[in-house]
Every structure is written in structure tokens, then in C-alpha cells.
C-alpha positions as YAML, in Angstrom:
chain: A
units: angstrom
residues:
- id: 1
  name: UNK
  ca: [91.48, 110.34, 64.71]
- id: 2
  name: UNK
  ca: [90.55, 107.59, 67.16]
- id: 3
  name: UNK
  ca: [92.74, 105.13, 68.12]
- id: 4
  name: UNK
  ca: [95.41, 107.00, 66.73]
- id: 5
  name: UNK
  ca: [98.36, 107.71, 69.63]
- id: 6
  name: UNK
  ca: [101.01, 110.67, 69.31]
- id: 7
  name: UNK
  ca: [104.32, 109.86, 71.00]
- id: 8
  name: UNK
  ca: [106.66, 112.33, 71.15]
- id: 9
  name: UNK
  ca: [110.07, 112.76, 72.81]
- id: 10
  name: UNK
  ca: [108.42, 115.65, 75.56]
- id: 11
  name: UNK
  ca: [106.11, 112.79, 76.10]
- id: 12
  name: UNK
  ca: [108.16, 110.13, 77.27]
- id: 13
  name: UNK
  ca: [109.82, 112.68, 79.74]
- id: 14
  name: UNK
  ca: [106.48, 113.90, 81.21]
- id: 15
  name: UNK
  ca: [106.00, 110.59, 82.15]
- id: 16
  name: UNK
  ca: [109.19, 109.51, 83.30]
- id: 17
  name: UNK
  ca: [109.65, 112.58, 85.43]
- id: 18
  name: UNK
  ca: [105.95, 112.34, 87.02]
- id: 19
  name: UNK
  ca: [106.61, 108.81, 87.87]
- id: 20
  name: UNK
  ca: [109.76, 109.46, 89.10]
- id: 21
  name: UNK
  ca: [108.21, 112.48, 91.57]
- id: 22
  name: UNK
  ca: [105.41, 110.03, 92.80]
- id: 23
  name: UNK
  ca: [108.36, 107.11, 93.12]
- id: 24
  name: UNK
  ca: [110.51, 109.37, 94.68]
- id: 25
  name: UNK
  ca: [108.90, 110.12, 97.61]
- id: 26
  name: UNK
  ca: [105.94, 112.39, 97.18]
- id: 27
  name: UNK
  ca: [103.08, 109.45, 97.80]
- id: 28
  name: UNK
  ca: [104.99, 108.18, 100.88]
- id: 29
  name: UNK
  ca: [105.51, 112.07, 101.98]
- id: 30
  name: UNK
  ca: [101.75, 112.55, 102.21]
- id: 31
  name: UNK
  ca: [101.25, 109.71, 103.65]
- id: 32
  name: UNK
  ca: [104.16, 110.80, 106.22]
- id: 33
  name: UNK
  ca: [102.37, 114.44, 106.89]
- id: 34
  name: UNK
  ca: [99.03, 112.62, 107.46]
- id: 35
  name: UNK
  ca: [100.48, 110.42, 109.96]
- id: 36
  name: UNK
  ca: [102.02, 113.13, 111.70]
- id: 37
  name: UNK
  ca: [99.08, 115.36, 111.75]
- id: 38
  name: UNK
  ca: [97.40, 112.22, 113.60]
- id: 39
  name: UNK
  ca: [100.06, 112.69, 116.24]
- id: 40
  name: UNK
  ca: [99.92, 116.41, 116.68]
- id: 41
  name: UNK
  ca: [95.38, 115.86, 117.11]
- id: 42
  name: UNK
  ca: [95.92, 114.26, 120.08]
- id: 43
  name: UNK
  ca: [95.75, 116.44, 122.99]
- id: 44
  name: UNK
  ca: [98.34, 114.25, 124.82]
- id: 45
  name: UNK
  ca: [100.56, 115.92, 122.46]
- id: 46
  name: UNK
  ca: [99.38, 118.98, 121.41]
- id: 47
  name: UNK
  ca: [96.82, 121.56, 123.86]
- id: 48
  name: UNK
  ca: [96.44, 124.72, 124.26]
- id: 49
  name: UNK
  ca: [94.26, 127.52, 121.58]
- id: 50
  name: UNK
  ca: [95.95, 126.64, 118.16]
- id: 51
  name: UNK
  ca: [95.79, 122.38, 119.17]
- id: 52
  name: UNK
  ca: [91.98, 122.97, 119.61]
- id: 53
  name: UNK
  ca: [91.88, 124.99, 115.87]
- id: 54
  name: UNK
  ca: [94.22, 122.05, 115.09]
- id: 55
  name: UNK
  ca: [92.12, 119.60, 116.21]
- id: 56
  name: UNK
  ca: [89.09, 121.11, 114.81]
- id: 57
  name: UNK
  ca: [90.08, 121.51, 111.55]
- id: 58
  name: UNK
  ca: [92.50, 117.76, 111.15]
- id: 59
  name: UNK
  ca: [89.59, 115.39, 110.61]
- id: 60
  name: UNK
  ca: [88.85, 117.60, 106.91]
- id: 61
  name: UNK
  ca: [92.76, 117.70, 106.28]
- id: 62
  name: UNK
  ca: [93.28, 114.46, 107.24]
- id: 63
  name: UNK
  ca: [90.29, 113.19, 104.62]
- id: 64
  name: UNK
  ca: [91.78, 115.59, 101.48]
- id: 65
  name: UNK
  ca: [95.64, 113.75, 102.62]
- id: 66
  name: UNK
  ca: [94.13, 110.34, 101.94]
- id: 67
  name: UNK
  ca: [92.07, 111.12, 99.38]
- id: 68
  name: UNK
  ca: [95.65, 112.70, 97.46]
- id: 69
  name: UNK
  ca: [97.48, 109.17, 98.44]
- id: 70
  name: UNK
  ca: [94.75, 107.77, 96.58]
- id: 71
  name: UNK
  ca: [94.62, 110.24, 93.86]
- id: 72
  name: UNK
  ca: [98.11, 109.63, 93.20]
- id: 73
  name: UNK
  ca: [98.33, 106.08, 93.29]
- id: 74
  name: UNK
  ca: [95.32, 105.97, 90.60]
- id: 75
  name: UNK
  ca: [97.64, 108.47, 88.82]
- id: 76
  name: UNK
  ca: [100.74, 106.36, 88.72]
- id: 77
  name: UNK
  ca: [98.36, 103.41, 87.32]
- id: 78
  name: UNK
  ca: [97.31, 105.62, 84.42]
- id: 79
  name: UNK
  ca: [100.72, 106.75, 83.92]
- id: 80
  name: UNK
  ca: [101.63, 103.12, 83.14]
- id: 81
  name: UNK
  ca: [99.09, 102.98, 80.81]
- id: 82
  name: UNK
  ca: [100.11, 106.27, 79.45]
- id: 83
  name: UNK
  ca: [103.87, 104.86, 79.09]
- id: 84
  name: UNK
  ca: [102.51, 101.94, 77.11]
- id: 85
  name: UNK
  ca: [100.33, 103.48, 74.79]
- id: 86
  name: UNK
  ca: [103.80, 105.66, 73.99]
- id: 87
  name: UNK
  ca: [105.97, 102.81, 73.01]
- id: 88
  name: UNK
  ca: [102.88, 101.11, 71.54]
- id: 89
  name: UNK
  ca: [103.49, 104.42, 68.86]
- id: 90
  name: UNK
  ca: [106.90, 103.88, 68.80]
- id: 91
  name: UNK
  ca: [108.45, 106.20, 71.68]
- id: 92
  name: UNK
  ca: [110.45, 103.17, 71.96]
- id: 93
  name: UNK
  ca: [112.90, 104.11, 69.20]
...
């Protein structure tokens, strides 16, 4: 039935503990791994075979690493909106 919203107890956890993994850490860990993976590209740091196959390969990784920092911040939005359309149905209680 549309605009109908069914709030149950399993529901309220899912969200709290997915918020809590993206809170805890896991956005700012990507972000981290990126960062680091910048680091290890540059062949100030990093030469030899496997830097080159590093190297060659980082730009792609690098591009799927933002594109989950985004990804997960547009998650976290929706699970606010998620969290509100629970106690809207009374997950409140």
C-alpha cells in the first residue's frame, strides 16, 4: 500500500548498526587507504616492477575509492531518512 511504512524492531537496528559502521570509521578508512595509495604512486616512494603495476593500475582504484566515499556518504543521508520514516510509524515506542 503506498505511503504505508513498516517499522519493526530488526529495522531500527539495521539502521543504527549501518550508521554506526559508516560513523565509526569505515568512510574516513577509505578515505585513509586512498590517501595512502596516493603516497605509495609516487615513484619517490615506491619503484621497482610491482610500483610500475602499482602505478598503472592506482588511477582506476583510486576513482572506485572516491566514488565509495561518496557512495557512502549518500548512504548515510538516506539512512537518516530511513530512521525517520521508522519513528514516523512508530519505531519510536
Amino acid at each position: 500500500m503506498p505511503g504505508t511504512v513498516k517499522a519493526t524492531e530488526q529495522s531500527i537496528q539495521c539502521v543504527n548498526t549501518m550508521r554506526s559502521i559508516i560513523d565509526d570509521g569505515l568512510q574516513s578508512s577509505v578515505t585513509n587507504l586512498n590517501q595512502q595509495g596516493q603516497l605509495l604512486s609516487d615513484p619517490n616512494v615506491f619503484e621497482g616492477r610491482h610500483a610500475s603495476e602499482f602505478r598503472a593500475s592506482w588511477p582506476q582504484m583510486s576513482t572506485t575509492l572516491n566514488a565509495m566515499i561518496t557512495h557512502l556518504g549518500e548512504l548515510r543521508q538516506r539512512l537518516e531518512l530511513i530512521n525517520q520514516d521508522i519513528m514516523t510509524a512508530g519505531g519510536n515506542s
